[in-house]
C-alpha positions, 0 to 999 in steps of 0.5 A: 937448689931446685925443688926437685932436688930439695925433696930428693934430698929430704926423702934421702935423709928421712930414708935414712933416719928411718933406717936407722930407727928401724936398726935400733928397733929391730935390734932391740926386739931381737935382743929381748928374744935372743934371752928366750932359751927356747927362741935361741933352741929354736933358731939354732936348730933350724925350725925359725927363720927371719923371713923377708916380710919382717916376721919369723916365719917356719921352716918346717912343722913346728911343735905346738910350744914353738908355733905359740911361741913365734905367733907371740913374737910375731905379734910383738914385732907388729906392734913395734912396726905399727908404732914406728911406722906411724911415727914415720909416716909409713905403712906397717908392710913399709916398716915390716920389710925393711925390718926384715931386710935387716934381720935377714942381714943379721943372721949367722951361720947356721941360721934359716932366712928367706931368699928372694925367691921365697925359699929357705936358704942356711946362712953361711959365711956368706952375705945372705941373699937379699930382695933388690928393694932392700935398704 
């Protein structure tokens, strides 16, 4: 095997490890957010969406409880994101992307995403429309 094709193939599977632990990782914050009332209300009714830099994001003037409220959760997901792109040897905007991408693919119908040009777009049956670089 050529040295070229020994580091391709090393970086193909640590891409998909790390896509894999970041599944995990995301999964696993927005399961804990899912449980918050307030957050399911919020996301419900259209207020927050996934955003594609990997944070949520708003979609229209939020009330104060719910500015508070994803300004905390944002806060969580970088911290997350920091811990695991350090362990990935990746920057945070690395990890935080590909997080997004994948909240953006797991969305519902109903629920507000960021399209790759930006602008909010509702989930529909659908898949949703993603950045090209997304994994």
């Amino acid at each position: 095997m050529s040295i070229d094709r020994f580091f391709g193939h090393l970086a193909l599977r640590r891409t998909a490890a790390a896509f894999a632990l970041t599944a995990a990782v995301v999964g696993g914050v927005a399961a804990a957010q899912q449980r918050d009332p307030a957050y399911a209300s919020a996301r419900a009714s259209g207020q927050i969406g996934e955003k594609m830099d990997g944070y949520l994001g708003f979609v229209g003037s939020p009330s104060a409880a719910v500015k508070a409220m994803v300004d905390d959760l944002n806060i969580k997901r970088k911290a997350v994101y920091a811990q695991q792109a350090q362990a990935q040897h990746a920057t945070v905007e690395e990890y935080a992307f590909t997080s997004g991408c994948l909240a953006i693919a797991r969305t519902v119908p109903g629920e507000k995403y960021q399209a790759p040009d930006g602008s909010w777009a509702t989930r529909t049956s659908a898949p949703p429309q993603r950045d090209a670089r997304c994994p």
